[in-house]
Each structure stands twice: as C-alpha cells, then as structure tokens.
N, C-alpha and C positions, 0 to 999 in steps of 0.2 A: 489463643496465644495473645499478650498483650504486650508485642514488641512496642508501642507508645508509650507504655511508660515508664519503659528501660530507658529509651530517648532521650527523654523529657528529665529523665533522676541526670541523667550524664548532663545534659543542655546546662540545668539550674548550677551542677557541682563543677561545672568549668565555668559559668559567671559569676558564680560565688570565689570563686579560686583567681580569676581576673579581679575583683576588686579588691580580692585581700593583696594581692600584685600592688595594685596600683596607688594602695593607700602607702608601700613603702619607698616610692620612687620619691627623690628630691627633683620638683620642679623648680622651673629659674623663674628668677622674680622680674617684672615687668620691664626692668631698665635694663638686664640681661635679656632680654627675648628681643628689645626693640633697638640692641645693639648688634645682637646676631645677624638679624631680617637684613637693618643695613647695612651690616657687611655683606652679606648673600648678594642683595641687589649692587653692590658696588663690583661687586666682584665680577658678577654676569653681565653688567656696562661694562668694566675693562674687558671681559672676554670677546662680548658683541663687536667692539669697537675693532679688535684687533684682529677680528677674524673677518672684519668688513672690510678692512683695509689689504689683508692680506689679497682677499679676493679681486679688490678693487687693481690692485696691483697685477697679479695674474690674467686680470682680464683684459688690462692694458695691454699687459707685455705679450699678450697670445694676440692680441687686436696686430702688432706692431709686426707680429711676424708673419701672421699670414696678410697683411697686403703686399 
C-alpha cells in the first residue's frame, strides 16, 4: 500500500491552494503597516500605564488598611 503518496498529492494540493489564497489578499502598504504597529504599541502603553496605576493604587489603599 502506498499511503505516502496519498499524503504527499494532499500535502502539495493544499500548498498549491494556499498560495492561490494568498496571491488574492490585498496587503497594506508600508505607511499603513507602520501606522498600525504604532497604534498597537500606543495603545498597549496607555493600557500598561493604566493598569500600573490602577494597581499602584490598590496596593496603597490595601497597605493603608491593613496597618
């Protein structure tokens, strides 16, 4: 029986079928991608910050209660 080269026909006809995929995708062009990234990371600073603060706070006000 030569289950490998059932495999291998399936392997090749789903990487052939991925790059027919990929050749229809509109990708974003470089000042969209590098507008995005900056948003992301602006976004994940205000979150950082706001969730340090929150904590920063909480650990205060638990410091304040139990002395």
């Amino acid at each position: 029986m030569f289950v490998g080269f059932s495999n291998n026909f399936l392997l090749f006809r789903y990487l052939r079928e991925v790059r027919d995929e990929l050749k229809k995708v509109t990708w974003p062009t470089r000042e969209q991608t590098i507008q995005k990234t900056l948003l992301v990371i602006l976004v994940s600073v205000v979150v950082g910050v706001y969730i340090g603060g929150l904590d920063y706070l909480f650990t205060q006000g638990t410091s304040l209660i139990l002395k």
